[in-house]
C-alpha positions in Angstrom: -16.1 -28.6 -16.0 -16.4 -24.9 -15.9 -19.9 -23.8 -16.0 -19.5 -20.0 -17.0 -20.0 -19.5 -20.9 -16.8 -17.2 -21.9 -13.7 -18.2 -21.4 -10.8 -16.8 -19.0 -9.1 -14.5 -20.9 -12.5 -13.0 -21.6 -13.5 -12.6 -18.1 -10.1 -11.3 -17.3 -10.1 -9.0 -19.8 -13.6 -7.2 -18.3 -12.4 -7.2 -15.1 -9.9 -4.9 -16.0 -12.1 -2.6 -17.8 -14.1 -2.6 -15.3 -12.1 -1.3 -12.8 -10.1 1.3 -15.3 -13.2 3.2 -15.3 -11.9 6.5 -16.6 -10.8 4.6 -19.9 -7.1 6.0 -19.0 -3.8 3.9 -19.3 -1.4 3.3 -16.6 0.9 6.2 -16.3 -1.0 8.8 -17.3 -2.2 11.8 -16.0 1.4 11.9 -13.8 1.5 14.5 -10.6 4.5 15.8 -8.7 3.3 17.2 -5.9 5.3 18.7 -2.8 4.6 17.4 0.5 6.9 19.6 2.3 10.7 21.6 1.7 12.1 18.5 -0.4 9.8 15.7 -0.4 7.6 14.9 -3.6 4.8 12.3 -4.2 4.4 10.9 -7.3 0.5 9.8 -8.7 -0.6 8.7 -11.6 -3.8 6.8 -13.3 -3.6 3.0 -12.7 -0.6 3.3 -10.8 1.2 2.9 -7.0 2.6 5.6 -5.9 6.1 6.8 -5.8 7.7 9.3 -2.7 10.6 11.3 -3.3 13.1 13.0 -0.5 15.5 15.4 -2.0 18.5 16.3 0.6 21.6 18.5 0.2 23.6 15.6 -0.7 21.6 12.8 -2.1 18.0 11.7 -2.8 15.9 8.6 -1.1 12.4 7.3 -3.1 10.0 5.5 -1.8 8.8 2.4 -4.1 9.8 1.6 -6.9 6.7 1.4 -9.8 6.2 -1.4 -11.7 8.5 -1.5 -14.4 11.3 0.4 -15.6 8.8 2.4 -18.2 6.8 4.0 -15.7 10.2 4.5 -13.3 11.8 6.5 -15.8 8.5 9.1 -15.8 9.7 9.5 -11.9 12.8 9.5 -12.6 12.4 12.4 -15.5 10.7 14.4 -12.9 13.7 13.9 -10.1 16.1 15.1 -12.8 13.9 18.7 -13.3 14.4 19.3 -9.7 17.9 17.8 -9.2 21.1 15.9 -10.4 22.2 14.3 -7.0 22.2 10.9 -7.1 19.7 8.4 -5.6 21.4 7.0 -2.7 18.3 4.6 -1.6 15.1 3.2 -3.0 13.6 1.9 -0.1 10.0 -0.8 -0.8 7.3 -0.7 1.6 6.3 -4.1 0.9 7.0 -7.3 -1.2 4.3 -6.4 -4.3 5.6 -6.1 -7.8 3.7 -3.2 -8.9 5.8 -1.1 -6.5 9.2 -2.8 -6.8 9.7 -3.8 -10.7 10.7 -0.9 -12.0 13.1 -0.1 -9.0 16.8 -0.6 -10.7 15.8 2.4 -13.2 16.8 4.8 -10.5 20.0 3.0 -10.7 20.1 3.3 -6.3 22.8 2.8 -4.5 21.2 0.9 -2.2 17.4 -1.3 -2.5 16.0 -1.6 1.1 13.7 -3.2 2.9 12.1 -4.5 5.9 13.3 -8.5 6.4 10.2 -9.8 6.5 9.9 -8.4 3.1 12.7 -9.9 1.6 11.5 -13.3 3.3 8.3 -12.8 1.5 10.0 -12.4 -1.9 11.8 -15.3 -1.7 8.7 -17.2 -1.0 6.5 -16.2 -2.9 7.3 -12.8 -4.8 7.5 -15.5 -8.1 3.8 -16.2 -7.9 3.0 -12.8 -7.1 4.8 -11.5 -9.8 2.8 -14.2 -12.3 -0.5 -13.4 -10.4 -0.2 -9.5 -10.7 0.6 -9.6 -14.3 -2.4 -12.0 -14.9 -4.2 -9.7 -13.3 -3.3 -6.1 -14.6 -1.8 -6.5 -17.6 -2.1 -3.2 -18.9 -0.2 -2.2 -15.8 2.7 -4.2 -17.0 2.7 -3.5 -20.5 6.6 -3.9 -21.7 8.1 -5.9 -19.0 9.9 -8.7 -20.5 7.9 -12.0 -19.8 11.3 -13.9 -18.2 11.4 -10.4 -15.7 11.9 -11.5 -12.0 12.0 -10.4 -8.3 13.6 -6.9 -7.9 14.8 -7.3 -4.1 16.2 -5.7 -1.4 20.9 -5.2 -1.4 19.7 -3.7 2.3 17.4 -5.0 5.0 16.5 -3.9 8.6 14.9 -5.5 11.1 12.5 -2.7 12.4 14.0 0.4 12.0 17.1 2.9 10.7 17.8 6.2 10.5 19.2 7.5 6.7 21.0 11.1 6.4 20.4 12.6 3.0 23.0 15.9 4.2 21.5 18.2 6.6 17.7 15.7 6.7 16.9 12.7 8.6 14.5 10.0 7.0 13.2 7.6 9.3 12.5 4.2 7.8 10.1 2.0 10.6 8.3 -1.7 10.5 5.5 -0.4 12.7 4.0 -3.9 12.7 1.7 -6.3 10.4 -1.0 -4.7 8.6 -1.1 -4.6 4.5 1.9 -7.0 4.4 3.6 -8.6 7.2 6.8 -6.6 6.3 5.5 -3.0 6.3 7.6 -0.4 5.7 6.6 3.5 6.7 9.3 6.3 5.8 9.0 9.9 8.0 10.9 12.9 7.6 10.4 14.3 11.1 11.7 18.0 9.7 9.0 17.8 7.3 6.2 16.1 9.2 5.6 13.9 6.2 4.8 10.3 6.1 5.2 7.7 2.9 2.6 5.4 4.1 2.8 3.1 1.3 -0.3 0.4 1.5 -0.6 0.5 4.9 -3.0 3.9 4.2 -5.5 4.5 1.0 -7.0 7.8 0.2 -9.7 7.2 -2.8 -8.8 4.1 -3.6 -9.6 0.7 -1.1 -6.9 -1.3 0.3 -6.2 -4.4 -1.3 -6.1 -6.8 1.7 -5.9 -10.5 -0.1 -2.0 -10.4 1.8 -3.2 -9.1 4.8 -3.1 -9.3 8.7 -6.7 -7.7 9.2 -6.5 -7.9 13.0 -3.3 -6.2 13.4 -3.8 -3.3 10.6 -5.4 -0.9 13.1 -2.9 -1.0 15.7 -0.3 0.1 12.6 -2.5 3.1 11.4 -2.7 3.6 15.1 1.4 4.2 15.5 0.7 6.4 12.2 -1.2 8.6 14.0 0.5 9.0 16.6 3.0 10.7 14.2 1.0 13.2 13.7 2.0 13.9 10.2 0.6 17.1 8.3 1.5 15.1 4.9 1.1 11.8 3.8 1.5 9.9 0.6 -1.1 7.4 0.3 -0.1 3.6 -1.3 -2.1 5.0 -4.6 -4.3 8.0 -5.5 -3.7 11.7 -4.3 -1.7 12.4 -1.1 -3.3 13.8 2.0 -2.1 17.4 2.6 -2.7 18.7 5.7 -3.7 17.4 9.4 -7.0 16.8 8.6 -7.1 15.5 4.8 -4.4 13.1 6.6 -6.7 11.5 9.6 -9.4 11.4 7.1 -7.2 8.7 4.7 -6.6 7.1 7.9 -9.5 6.5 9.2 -11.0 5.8 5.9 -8.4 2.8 5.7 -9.1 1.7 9.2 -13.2 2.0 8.6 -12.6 -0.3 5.2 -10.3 -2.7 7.2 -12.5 -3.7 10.6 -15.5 -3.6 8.3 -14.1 -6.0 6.2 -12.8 -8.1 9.2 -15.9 -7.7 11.4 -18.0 -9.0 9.0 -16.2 -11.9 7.5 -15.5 -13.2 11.3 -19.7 -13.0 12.2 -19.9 -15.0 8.7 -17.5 -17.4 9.9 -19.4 -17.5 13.5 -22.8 -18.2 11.6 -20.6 -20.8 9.8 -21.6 -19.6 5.8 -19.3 -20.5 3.3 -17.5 -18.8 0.9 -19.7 -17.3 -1.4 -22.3 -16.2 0.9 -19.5 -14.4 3.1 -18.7 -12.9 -0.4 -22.4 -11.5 -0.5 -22.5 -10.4 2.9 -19.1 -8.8 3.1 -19.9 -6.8 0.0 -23.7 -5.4 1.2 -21.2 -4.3 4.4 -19.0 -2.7 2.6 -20.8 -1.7 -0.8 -22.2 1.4 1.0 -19.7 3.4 1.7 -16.9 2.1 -0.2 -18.2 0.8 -3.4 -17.2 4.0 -5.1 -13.7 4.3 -4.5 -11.4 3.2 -7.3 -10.6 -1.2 -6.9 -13.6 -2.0 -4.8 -14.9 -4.3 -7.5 -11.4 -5.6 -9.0 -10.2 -6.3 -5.2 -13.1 -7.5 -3.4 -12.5 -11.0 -4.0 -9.2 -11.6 -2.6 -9.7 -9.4 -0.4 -12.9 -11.3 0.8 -10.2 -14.7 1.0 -7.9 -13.3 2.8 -10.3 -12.1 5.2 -12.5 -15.3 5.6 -8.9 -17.2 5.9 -8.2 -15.1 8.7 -11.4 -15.8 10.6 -11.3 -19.2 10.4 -8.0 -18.8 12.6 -5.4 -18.6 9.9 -2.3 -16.6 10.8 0.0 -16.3 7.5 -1.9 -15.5 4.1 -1.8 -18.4 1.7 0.5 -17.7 -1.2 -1.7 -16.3 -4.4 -1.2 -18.5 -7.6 -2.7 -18.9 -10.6 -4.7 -22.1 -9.6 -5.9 -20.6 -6.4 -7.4 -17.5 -8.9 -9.4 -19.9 -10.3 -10.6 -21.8 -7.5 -11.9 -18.7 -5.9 -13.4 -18.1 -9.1 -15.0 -20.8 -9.5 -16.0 -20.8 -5.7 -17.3 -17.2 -6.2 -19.3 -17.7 -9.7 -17.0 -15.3 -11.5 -14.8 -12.4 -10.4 -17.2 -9.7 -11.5 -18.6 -9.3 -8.0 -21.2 -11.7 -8.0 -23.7 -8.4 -8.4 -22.6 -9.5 -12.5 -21.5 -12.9 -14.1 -18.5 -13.5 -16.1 -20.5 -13.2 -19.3 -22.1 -10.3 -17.5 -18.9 -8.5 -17.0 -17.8 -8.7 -20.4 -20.9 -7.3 -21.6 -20.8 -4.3 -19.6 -17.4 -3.4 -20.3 -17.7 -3.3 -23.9 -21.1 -1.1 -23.5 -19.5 1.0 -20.8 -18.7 4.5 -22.3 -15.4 6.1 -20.2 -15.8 8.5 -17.9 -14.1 11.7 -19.2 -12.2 12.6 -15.8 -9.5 10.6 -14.6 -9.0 9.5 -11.2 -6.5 11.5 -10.2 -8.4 14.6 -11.5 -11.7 13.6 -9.6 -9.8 14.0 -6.3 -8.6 17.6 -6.7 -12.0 19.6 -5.6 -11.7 16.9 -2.2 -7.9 17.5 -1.4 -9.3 21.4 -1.6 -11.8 20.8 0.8 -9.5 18.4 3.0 -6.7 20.7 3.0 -7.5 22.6 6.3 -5.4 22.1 9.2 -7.8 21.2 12.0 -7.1 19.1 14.9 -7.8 15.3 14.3 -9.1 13.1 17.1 -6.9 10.6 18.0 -8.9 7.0 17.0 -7.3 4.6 20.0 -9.5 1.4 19.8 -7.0 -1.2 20.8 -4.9 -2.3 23.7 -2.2 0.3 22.6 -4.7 3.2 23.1 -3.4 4.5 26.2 0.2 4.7 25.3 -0.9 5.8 22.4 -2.7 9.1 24.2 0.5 9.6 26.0 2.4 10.2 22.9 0.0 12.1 21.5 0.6 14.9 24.0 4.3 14.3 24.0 4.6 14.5 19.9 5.1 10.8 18.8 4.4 7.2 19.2 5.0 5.2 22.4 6.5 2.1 20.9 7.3 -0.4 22.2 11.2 -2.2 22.3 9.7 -5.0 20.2 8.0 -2.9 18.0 10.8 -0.8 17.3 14.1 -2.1 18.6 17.1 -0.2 17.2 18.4 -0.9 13.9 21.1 1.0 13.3 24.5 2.1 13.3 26.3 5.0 14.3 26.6 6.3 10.6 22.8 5.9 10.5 23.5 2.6 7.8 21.5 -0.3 8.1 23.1 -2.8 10.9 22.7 -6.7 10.7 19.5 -8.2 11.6 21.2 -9.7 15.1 22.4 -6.0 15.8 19.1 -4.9 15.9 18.7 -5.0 19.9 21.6 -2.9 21.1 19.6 0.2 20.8 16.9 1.7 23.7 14.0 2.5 23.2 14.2 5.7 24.4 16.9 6.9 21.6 14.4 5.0 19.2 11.8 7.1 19.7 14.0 10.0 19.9 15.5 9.8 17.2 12.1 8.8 14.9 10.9 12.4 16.4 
């Protein structure tokens, strides 16, 4: 029998609120910023973001929002700029609240990475059920019998896409938010679409996450050296310094998380004292951005999962929600109970600046172009420094083997091998 004193839906309910601090709705407060000639990001309150690449013959956008509502706000702003026709949405990873809404740009082509598509037919069902538990506001007029929006296209690890006179670069640069990944690049540009893999002012949400490997991937981002880059939600990072700073941001959240889950594990605490610990690690320095509260918890699972030596994330369902709830004493943070929660929430007055308007006076001050220091602190550091000098990443064949054709379309999965690595790299440049 449960023990807490107001029911599910109630604590659910304050969970939300809590973390919609600014009182706003998803959708609103919608930006269009330029990145560089032809590429856009898209941000608005309570929402993943959405890239757009504009070329002389077609346009490419990067994730999809999460339903067909908030798509069309995208799409209304692709339509001011231009009236060629969307040749490719491509998702970054497998969550719904980047993917549902991807058919309103009416693409010719959905694409993503493989292991993305594997990971929507396993469990991109429950997700979908999870997330909308979970932010219902967020999914406010999808029809309840909506299902998977997947990929028509997938690559192995990486393809080149020609817009008319501009290369995009789509590349799985390894496991880090999601095991599928997917970065885009515009090498003309020097603008990245990061997706989840990189956070600006809000936390990562890690509960489907390889922990251990994350790094290495914002590593290979680096490398890059991108003087834009559009964050998985929030703001984007313009210039070479605002940029390393959402990086290493990201990376700070993601080995602190890690670190201190695997001592838990080592000191052999369970759950709900890893919980505590984890969260007076992280509480200082990150316990202001936007989701630390609503994400912490699964987060905290997927990380003391991972330290006890399991690879794959287990798949999140309704029943495992509760169990962790339970397990945790509420999903309010443990700092407040359920009952807690929904107190504060209803006495909570909203903050009068939205979230996206709170970052503007830090992209200001992060907008300088100064010369980041490489952060190399894994076994790919010193390739890694070599492509820093020579202008891009040092990947590896198996990270990056070729993937595709000589019309820069998407080849087969088992085609994937026939290219160098040299021309690879080349030709992500």
């Amino acid at each position: 029998m449960r023990s807490q004193t107001v029911s599910r839906q109630e604590s659910e309910t304050a969970m939300v609120e809590i973390n919609n601090k600014s009182g706003t709705v998803p959708g609103e407060n919608g930006r269009f910023e330029e990145l560089g000639r032809g590429c856009y990001a898209y941000s608005a309150d309570g929402c993943s973001n959405t890239g757009v690449i504009i070329g002389e013959k077609a346009v490419l956008v990067v994730d999809g929002q999460a339903t067909p509502q908030l798509a069309e706000k995208v799409l209304q702003k692709i339509r001011d700029l231009t009236d060629k026709p969307v040749k490719q949405v491509v998702l970054t990873h497998f969550h719904s609240d980047s993917c549902l809404g991807a058919l309103a740009f009416e693409p010719g082509e959905i694409v993503a990475s493989d292991l993305t598509r594997r990971m929507m037919d396993t469990r991109g069902s429950e997700e979908i059920r999870v997330s909308r538990q979970r932010m219902p506001a967020l999914f406010e007029g999808l029809p309840e019998n909506a299902g998977i929006v997947g990929p028509t296209m997938t690559i192995a690890s990486s393809m080149t896409i020609d817009l008319g006179g501009l290369d995009v670069r789509l590349m799985h640069l390894g496991r880090g938010h999601t095991m599928g990944d997917l970065v885009v690049w515009v090498p003309a540009r020097g603008v990245l679409f990061a997706g989840d893999l990189v956070q600006k002012s809000a936390v990562p949400f890690c509960g489907d996450a390889h922990l251990a490997d994350w790094p290495r991937a914002l590593d290979r981002i680096s490398a890059f050296r991108p003087t834009s880059l559009m964050p998985g939600r929030g703001r984007p990072a313009i210039g070479a310094s605002a940029v390393a700073k959402a990086i290493e941001t990201t990376r700070d959240f993601v080995t602190t998380l890690h670190d201190a889950a695997a001592a838990c594990v080592v000191q052999s605490l369970g759950l709900k004292d890893t919980f505590l610990a984890v969260k007076d690690a992280l509480e200082p320095r990150f316990g202001s951005m936007t989701g630390f509260e609503f994400n912490l918890p699964l987060s905290l699972a997927r990380a003391y999962d991972e330290a006890l030596g399991l690879d794959q994330p287990q798949v999140w369902t309704r029943e495992r929600l509760a169990d962790l709830e339970d397990a945790l004493g509420g999903f309010s943070s443990i700092a407040l109970s359920a009952g807690d929660a929904a107190e504060t929430a209803a006495d909570t007055e909203p903050e009068p600046v939205s979230d996206l308007e709170a970052e503007d006076a830090a992209n200001e001050a992060d907008a300088g172009d100064g010369k980041r220091e490489l952060v190399a602190d894994s076994d790919f550091a010193a390739s890694l420094e070599q492509a820093d000098e020579e202008g891009g990443p040092d990947l590896s064949a198996q990270d990056i083997a070729g993937a595709e054709d000589e019309d820069g379309e998407a080849a087969q999965p088992e085609d994937t091998a026939g290219e160098d690595t040299e021309k690879v790299l080349e030709n992500a440049r």
